[in-house]
N, CA, C and O atoms as a GROMACS GRO file, in nm:
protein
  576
    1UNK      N    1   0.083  -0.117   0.000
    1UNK     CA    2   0.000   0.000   0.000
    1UNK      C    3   0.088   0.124   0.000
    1UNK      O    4   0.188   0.122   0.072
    2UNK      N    5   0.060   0.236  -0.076
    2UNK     CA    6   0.167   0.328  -0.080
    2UNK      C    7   0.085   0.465   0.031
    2UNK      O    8  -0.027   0.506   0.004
    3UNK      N    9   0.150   0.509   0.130
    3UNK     CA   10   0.171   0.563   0.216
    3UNK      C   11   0.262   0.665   0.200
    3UNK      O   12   0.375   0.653   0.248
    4UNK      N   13   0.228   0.765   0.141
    4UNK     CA   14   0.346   0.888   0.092
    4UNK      C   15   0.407   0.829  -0.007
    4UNK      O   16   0.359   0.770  -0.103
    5UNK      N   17   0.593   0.862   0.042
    5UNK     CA   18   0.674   0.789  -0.028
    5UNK      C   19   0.697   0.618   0.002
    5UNK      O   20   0.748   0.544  -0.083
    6UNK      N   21   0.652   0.569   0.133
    6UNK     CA   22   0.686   0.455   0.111
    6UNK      C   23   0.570   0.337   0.073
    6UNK      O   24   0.459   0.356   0.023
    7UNK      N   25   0.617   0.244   0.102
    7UNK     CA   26   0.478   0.122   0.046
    7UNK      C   27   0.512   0.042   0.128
    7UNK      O   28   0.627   0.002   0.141
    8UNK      N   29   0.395   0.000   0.210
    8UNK     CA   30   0.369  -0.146   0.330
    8UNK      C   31   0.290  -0.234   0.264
    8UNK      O   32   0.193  -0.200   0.197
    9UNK      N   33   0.336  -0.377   0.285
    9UNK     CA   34   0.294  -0.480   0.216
    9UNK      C   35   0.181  -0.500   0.343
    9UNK      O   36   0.224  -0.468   0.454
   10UNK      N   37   0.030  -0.554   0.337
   10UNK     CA   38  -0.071  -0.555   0.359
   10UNK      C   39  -0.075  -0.739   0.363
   10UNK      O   40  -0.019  -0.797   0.270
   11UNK      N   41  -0.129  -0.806   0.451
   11UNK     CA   42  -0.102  -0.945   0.448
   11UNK      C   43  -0.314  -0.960   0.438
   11UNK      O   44  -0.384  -0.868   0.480
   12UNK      N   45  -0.341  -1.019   0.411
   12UNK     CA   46  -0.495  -1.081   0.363
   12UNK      C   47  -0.524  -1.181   0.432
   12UNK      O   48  -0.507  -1.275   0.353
   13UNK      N   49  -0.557  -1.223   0.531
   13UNK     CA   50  -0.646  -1.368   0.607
   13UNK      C   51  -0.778  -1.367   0.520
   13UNK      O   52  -0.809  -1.268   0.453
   14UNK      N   53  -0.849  -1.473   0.523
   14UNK     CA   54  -0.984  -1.510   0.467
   14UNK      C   55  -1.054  -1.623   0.515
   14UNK      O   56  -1.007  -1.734   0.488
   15UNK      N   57  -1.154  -1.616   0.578
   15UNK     CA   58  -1.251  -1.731   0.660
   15UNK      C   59  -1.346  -1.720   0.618
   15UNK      O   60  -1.386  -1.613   0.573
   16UNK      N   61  -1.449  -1.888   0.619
   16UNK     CA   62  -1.546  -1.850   0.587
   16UNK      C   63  -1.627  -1.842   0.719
   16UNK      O   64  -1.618  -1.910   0.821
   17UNK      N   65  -1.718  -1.727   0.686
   17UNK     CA   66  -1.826  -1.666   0.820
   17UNK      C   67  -1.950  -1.739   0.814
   17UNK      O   68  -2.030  -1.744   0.908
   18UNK      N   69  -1.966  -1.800   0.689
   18UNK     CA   70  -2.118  -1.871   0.674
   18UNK      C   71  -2.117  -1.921   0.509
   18UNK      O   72  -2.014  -1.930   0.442
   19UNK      N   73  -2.251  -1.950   0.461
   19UNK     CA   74  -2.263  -2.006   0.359
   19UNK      C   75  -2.296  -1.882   0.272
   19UNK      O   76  -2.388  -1.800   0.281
   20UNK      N   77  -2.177  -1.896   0.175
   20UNK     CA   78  -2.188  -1.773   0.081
   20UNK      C   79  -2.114  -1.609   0.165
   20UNK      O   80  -2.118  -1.489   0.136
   21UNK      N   81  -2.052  -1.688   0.276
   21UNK     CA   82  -1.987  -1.498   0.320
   21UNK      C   83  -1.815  -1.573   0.372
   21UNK      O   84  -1.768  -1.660   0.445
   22UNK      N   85  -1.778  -1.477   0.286
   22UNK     CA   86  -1.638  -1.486   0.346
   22UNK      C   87  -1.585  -1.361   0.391
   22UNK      O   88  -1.588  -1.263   0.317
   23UNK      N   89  -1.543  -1.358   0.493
   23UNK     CA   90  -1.470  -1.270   0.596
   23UNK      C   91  -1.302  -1.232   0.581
   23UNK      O   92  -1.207  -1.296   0.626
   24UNK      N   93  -1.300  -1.114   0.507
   24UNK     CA   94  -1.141  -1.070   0.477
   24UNK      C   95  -1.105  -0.981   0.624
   24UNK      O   96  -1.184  -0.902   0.676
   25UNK      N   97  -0.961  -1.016   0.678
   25UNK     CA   98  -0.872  -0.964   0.739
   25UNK      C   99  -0.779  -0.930   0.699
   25UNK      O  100  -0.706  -1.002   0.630
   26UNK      N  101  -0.745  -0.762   0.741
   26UNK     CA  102  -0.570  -0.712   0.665
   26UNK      C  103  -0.504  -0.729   0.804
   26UNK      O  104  -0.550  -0.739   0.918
   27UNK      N  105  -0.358  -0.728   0.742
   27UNK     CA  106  -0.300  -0.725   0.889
   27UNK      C  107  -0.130  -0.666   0.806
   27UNK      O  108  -0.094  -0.690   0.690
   28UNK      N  109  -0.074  -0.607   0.887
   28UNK     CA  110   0.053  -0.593   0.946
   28UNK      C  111   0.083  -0.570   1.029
   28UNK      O  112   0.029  -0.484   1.099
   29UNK      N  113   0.201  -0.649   1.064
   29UNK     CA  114   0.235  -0.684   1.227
   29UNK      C  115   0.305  -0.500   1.263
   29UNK      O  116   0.263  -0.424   1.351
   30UNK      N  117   0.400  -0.475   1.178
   30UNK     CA  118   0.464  -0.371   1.219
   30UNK      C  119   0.381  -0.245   1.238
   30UNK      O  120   0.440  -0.159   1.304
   31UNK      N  121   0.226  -0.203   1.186
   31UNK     CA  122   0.190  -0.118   1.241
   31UNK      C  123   0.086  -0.110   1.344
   31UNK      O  124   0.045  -0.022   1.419
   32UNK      N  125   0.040  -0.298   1.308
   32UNK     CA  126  -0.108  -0.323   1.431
   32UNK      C  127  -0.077  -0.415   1.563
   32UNK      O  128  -0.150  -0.425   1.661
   33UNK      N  129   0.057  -0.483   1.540
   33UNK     CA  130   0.106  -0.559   1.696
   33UNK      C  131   0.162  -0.561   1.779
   33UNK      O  132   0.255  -0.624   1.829
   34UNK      N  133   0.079  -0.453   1.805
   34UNK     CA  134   0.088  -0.310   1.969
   34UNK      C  135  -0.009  -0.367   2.066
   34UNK      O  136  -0.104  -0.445   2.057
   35UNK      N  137   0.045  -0.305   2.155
   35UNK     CA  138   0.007  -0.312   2.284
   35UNK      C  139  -0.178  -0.281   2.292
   35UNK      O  140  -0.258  -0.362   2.339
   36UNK      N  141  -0.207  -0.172   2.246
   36UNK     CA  142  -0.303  -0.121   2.248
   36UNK      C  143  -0.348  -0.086   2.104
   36UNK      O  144  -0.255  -0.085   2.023
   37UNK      N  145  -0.478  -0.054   2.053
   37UNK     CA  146  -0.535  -0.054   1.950
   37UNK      C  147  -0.481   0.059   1.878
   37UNK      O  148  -0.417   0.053   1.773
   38UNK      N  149  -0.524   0.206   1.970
   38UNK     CA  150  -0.486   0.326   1.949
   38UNK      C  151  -0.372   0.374   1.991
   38UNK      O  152  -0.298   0.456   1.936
   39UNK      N  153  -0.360   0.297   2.131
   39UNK     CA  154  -0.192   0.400   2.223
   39UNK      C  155  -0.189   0.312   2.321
   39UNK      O  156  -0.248   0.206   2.302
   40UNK      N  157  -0.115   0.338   2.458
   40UNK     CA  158  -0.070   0.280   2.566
   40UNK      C  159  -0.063   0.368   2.643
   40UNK      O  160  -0.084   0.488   2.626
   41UNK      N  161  -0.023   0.292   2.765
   41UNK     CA  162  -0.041   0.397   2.908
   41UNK      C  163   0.012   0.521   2.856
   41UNK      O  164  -0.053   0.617   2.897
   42UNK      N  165   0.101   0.548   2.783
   42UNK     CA  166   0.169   0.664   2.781
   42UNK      C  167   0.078   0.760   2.659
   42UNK      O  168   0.130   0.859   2.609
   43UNK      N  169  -0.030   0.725   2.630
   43UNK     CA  170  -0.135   0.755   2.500
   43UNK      C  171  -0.103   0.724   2.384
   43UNK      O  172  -0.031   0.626   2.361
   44UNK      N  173  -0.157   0.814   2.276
   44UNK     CA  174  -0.174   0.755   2.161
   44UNK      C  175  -0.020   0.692   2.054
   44UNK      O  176   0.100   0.705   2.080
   45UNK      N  177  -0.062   0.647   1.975
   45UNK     CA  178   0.084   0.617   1.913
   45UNK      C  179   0.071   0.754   1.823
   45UNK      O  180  -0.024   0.818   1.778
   46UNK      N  181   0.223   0.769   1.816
   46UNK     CA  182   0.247   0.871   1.750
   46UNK      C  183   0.242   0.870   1.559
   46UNK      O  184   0.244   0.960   1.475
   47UNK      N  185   0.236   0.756   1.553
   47UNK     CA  186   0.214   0.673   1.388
   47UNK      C  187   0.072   0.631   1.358
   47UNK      O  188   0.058   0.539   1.277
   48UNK      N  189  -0.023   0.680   1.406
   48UNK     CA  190  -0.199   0.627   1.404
   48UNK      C  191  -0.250   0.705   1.320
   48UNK      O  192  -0.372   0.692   1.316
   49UNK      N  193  -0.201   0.799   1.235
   49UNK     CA  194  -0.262   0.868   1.093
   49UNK      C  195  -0.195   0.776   0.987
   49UNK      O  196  -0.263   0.715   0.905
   50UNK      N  197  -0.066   0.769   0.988
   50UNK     CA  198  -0.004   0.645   0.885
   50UNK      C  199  -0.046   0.513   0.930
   50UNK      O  200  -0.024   0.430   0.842
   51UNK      N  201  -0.098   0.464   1.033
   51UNK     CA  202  -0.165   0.332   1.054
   51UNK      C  203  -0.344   0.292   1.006
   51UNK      O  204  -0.403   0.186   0.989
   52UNK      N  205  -0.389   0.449   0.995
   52UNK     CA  206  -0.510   0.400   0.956
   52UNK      C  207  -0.506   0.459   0.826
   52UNK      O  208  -0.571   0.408   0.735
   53UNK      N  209  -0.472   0.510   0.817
   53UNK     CA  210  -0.415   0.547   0.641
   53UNK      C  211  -0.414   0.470   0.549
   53UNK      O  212  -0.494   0.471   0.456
   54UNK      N  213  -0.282   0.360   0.569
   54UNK     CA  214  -0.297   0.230   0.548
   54UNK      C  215  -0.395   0.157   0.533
   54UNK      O  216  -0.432   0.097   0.432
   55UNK      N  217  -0.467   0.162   0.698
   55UNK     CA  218  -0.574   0.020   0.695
   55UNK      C  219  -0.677   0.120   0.592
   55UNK      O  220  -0.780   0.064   0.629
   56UNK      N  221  -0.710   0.189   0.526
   56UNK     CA  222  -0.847   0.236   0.490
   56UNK      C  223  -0.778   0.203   0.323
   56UNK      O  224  -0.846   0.131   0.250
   57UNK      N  225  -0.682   0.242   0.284
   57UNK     CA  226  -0.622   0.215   0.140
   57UNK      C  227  -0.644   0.054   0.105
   57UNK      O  228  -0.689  -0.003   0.006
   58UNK      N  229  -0.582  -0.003   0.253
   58UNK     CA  230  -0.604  -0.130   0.203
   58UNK      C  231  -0.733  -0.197   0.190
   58UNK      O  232  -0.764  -0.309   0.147
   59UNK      N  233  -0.773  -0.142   0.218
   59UNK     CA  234  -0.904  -0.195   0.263
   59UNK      C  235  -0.986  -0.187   0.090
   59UNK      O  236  -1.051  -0.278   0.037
   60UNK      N  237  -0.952  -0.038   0.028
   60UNK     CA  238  -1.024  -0.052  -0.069
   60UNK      C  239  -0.934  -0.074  -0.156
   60UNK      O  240  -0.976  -0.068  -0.272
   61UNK      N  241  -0.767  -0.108  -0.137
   61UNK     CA  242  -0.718  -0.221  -0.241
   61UNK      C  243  -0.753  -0.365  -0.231
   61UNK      O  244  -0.702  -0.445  -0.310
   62UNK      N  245  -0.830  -0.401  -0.147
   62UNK     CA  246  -0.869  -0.533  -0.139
   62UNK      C  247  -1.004  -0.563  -0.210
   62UNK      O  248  -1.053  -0.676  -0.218
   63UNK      N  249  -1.060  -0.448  -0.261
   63UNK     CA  250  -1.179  -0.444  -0.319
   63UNK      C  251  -1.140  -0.460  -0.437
   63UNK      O  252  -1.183  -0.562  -0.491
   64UNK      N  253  -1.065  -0.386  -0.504
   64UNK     CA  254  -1.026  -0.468  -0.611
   64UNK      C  255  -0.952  -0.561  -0.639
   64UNK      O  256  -0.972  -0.624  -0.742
   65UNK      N  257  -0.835  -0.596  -0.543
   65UNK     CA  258  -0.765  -0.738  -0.560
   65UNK      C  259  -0.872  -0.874  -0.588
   65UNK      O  260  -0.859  -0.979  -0.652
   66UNK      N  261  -0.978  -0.818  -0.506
   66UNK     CA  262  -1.064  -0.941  -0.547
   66UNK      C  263  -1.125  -0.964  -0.658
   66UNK      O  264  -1.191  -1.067  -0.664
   67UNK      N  265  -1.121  -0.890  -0.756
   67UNK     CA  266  -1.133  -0.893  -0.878
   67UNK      C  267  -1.284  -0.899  -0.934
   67UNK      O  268  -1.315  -0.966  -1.033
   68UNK      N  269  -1.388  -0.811  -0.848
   68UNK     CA  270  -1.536  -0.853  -0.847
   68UNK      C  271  -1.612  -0.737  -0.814
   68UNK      O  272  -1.547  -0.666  -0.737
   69UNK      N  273  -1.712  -0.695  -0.840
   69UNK     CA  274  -1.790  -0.529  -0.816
   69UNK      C  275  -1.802  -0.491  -0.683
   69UNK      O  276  -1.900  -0.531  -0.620
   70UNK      N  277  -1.758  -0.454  -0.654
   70UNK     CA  278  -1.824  -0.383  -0.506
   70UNK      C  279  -1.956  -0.319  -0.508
   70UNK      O  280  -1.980  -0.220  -0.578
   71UNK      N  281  -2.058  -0.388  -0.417
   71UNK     CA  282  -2.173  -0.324  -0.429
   71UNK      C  283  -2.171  -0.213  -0.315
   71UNK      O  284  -2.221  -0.110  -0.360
   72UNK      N  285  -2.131  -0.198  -0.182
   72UNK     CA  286  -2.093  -0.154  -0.054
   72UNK      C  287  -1.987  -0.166   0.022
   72UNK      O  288  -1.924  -0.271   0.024
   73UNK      N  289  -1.950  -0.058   0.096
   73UNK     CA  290  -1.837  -0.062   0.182
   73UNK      C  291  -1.878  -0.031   0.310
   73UNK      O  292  -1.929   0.079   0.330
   74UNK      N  293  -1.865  -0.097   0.386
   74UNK     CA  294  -1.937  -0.093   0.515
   74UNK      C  295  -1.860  -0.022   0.627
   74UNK      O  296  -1.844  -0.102   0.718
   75UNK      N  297  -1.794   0.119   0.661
   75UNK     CA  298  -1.673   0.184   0.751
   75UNK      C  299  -1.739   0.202   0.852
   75UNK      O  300  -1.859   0.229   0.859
   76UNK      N  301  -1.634   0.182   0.971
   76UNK     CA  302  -1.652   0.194   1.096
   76UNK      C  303  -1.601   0.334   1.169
   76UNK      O  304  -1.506   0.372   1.102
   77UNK      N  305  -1.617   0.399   1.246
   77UNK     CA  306  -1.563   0.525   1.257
   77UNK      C  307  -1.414   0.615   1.170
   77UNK      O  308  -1.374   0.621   1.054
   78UNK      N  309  -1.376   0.667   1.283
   78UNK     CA  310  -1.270   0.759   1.194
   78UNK      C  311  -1.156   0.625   1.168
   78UNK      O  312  -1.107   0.661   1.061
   79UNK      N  313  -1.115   0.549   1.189
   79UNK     CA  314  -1.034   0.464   1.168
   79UNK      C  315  -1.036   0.422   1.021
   79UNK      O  316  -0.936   0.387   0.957
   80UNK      N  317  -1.175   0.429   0.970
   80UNK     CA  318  -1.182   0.362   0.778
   80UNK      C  319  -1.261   0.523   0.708
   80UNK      O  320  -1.317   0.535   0.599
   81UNK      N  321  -1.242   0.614   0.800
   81UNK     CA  322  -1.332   0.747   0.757
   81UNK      C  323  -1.286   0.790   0.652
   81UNK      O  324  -1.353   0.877   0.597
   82UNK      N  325  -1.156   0.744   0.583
   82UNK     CA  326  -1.130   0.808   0.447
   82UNK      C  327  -1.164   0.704   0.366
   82UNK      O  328  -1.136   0.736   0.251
   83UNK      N  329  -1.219   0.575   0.371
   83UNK     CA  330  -1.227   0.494   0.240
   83UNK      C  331  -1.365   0.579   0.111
   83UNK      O  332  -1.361   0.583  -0.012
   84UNK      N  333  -1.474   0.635   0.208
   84UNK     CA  334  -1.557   0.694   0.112
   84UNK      C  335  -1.458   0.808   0.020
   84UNK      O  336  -1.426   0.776  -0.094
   85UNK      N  337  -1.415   0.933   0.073
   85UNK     CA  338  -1.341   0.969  -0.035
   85UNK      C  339  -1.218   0.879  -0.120
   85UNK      O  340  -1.206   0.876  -0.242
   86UNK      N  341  -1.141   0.816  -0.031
   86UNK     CA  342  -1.039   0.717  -0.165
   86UNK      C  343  -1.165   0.677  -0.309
   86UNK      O  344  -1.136   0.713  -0.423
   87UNK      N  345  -1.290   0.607  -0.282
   87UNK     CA  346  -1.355   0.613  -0.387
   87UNK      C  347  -1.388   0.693  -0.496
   87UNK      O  348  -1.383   0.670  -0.616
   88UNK      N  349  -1.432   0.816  -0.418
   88UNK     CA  350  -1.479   0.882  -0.520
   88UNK      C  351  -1.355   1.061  -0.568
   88UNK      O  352  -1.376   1.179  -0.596
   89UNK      N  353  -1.220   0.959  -0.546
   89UNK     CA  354  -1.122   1.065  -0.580
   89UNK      C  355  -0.994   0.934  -0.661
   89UNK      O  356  -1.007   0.906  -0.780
   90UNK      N  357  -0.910   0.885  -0.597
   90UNK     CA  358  -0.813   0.800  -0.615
   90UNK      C  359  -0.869   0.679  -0.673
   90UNK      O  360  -0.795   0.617  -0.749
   91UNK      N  361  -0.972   0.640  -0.655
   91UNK     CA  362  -1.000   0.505  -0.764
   91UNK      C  363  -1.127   0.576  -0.793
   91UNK      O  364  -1.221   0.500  -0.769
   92UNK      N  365  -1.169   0.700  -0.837
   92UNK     CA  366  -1.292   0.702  -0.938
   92UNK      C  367  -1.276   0.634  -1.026
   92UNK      O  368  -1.370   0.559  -1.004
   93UNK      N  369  -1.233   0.597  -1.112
   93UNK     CA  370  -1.170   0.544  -1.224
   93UNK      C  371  -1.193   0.403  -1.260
   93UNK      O  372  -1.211   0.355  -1.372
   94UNK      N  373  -1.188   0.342  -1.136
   94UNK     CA  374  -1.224   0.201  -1.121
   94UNK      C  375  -1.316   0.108  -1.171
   94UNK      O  376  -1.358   0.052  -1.070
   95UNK      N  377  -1.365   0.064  -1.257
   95UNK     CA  378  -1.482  -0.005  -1.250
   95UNK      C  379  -1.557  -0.109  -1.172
   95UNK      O  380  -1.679  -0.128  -1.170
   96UNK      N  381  -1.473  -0.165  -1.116
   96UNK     CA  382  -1.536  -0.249  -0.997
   96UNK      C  383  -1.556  -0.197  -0.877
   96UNK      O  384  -1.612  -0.257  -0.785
   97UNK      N  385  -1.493  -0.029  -0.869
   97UNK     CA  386  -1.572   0.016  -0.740
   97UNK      C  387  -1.668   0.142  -0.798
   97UNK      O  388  -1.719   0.223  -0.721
   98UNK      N  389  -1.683   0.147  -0.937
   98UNK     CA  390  -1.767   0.259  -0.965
   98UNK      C  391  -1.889   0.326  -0.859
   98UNK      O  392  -1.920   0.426  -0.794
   99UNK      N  393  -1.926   0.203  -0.891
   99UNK     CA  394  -2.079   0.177  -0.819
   99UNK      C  395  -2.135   0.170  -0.694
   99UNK      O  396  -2.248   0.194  -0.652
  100UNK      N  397  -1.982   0.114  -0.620
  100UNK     CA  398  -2.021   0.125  -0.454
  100UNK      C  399  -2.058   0.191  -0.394
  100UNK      O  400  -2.050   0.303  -0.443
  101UNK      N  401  -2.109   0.190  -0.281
  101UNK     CA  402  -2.189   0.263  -0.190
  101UNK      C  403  -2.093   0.241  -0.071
  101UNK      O  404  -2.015   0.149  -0.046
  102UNK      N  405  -2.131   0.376   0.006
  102UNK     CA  406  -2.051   0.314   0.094
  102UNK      C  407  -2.210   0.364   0.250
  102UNK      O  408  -2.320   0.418   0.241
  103UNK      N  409  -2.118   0.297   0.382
  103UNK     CA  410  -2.212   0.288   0.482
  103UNK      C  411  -2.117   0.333   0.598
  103UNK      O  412  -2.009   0.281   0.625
  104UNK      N  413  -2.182   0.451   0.671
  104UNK     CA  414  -2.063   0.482   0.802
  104UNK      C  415  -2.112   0.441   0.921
  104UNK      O  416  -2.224   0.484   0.946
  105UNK      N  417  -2.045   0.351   1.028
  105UNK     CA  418  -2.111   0.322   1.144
  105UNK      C  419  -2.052   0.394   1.185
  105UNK      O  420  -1.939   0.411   1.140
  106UNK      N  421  -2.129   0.514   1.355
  106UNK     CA  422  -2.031   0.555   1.447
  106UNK      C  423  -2.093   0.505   1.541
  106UNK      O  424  -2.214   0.493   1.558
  107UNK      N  425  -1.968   0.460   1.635
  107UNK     CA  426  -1.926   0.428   1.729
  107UNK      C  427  -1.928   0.530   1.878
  107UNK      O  428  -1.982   0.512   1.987
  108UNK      N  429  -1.836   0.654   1.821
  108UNK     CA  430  -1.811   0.733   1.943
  108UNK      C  431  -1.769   0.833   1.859
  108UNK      O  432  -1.668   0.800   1.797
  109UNK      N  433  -1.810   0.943   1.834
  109UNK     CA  434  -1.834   1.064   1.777
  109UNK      C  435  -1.737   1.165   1.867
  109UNK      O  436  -1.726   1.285   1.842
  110UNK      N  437  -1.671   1.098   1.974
  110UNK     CA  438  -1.595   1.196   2.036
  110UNK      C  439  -1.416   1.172   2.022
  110UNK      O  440  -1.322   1.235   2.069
  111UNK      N  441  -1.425   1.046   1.931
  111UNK     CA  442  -1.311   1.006   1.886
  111UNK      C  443  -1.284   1.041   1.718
  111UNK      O  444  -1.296   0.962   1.624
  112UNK      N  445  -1.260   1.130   1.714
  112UNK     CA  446  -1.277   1.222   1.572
  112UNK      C  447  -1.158   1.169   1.457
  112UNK      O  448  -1.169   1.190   1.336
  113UNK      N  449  -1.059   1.108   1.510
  113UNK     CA  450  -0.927   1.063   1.410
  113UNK      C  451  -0.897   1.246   1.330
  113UNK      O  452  -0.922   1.274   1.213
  114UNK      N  453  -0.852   1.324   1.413
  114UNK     CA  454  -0.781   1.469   1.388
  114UNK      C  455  -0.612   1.473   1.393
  114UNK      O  456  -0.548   1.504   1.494
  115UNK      N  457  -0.558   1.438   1.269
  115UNK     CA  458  -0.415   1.508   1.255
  115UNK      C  459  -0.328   1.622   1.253
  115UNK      O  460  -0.409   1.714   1.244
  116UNK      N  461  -0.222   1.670   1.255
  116UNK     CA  462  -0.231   1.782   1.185
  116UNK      C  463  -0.175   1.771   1.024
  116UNK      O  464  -0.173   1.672   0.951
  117UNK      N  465  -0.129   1.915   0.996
  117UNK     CA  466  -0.208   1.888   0.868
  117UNK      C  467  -0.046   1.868   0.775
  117UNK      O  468  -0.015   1.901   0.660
  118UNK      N  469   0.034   1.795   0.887
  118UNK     CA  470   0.169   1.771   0.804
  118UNK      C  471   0.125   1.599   0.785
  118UNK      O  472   0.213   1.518   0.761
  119UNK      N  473   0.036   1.572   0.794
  119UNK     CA  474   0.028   1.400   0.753
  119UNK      C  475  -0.054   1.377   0.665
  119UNK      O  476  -0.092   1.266   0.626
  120UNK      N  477  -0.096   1.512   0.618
  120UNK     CA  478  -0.159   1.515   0.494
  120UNK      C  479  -0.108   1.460   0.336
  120UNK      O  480  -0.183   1.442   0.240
  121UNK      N  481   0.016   1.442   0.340
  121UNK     CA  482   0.107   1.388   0.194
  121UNK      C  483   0.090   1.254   0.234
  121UNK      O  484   0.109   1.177   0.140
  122UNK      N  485   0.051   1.180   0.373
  122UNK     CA  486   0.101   1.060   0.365
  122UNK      C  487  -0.057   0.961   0.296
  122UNK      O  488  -0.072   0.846   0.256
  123UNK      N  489  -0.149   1.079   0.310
  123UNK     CA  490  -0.299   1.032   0.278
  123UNK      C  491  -0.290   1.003   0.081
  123UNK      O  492  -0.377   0.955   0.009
  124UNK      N  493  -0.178   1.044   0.051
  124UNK     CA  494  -0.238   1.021  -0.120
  124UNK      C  495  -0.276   1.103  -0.170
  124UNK      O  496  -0.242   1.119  -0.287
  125UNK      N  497  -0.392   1.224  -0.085
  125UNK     CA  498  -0.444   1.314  -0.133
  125UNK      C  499  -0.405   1.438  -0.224
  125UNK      O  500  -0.307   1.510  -0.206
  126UNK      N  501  -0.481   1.446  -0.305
  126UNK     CA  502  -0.421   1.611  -0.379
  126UNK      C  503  -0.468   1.740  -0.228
  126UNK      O  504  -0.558   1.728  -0.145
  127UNK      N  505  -0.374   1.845  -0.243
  127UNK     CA  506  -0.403   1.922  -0.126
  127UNK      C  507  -0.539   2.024  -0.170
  127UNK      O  508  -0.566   2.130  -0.114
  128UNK      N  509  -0.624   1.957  -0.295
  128UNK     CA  510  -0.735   2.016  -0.317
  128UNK      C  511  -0.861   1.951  -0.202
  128UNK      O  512  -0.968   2.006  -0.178
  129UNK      N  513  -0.823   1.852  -0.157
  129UNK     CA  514  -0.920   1.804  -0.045
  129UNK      C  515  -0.851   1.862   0.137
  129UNK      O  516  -0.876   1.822   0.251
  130UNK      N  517  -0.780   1.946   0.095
  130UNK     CA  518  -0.746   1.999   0.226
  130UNK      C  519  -0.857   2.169   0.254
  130UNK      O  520  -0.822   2.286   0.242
  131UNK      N  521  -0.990   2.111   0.291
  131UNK     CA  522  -1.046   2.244   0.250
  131UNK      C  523  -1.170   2.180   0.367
  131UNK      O  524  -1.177   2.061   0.401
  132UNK      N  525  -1.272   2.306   0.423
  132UNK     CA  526  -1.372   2.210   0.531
  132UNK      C  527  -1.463   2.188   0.449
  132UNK      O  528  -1.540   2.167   0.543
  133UNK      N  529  -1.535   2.172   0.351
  133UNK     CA  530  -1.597   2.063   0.273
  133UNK      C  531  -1.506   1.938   0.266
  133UNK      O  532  -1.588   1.847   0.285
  134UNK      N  533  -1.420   1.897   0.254
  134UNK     CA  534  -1.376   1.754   0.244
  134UNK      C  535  -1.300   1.723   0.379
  134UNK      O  536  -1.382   1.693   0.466
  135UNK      N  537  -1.148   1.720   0.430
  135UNK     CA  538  -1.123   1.685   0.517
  135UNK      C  539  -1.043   1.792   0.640
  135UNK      O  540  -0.974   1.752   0.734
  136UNK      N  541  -1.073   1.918   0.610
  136UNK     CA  542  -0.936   1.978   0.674
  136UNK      C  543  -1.074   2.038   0.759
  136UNK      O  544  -1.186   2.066   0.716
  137UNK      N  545  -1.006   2.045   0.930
  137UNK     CA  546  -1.089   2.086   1.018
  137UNK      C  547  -0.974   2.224   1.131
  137UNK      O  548  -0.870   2.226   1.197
  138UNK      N  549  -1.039   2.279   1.106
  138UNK     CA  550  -0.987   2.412   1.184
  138UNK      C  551  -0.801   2.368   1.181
  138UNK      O  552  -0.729   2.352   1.279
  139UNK      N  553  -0.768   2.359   1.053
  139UNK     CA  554  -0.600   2.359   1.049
  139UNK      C  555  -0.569   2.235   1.057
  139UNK      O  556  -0.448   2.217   1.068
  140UNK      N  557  -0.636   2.138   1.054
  140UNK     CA  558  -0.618   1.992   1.074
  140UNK      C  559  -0.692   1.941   1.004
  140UNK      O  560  -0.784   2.001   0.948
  141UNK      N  561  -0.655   1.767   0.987
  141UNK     CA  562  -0.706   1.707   0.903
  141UNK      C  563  -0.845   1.596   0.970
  141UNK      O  564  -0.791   1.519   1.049
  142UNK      N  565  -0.917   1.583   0.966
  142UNK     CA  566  -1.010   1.490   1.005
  142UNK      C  567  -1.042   1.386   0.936
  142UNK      O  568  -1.098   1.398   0.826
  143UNK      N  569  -1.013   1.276   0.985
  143UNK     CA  570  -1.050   1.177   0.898
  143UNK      C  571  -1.211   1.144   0.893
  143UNK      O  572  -1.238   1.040   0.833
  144UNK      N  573  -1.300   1.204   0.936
  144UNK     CA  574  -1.423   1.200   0.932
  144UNK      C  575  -1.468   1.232   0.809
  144UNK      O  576  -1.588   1.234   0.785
   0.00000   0.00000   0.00000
């Protein structure tokens, strides 16, 4: 997955959940096999805009690795809050995600995923989405 200048290889688990559903997991160890989800006693990790960065890219490079339409994308708070724009900016283009829809669950609305706005190159983004219609919130970036 390319992350600014560099690229993290994204590992894929796959189970089946039932008849007719299979259940994809991303994983890398080096940015998710921490102590804590978000941070540790000492708070947050200081790498959790390039960690969910990642997980949200990959997430909709896995939509097309699978080689099949996406009808929906189902995101969970600020942690996958940029996969709706990756769609309809960085893979408009796509045909197997033309069409998707996407769906936002929140969780906790007081956990906003707010950077500042130097981790903005590592998002992919053109700095035309650095604006408060898309992601930039009072000088910062929101992944909401």
């Amino acid at each position: 997955m390319p992350v600014s200048w560099r690229r993290h290889r994204a590992e894929v688990f796959s189970l089946k959940a039932g008849p007719g559903v299979t259940l994809y997991l991303i994983g890398h160890d080096h940015l998710f096999d921490r102590e804590g989800l978000y941070g540790n006693a000492y708070g947050d990790y200081e790498d959790n805009a390039e960690r969910f960065i990642f997980f949200s890219r990959a997430t909709v490079e896995l939509g097309l690795a699978l080689g099949h339409k996406v009808d929906a994308m189902h995101v969970h708070d600020w942690t996958t809050g940029l996969v709706p724009l990756y769609l309809k900016s960085l893979y408009v283009d796509q045909p197997l995600l033309a069409e998707a829809g996407t769906l936002m669950t929140v969780h906790n609305l007081g956990n906003q995923g707010i950077f500042w706005h130097y981790d903005m190159p590592l998002t992919g983004l053109s700095w035309e989405y650095f604006t408060p219609e898309a992601i930039e919130f009072y000088g910062k970036i929101n992944f909401w």
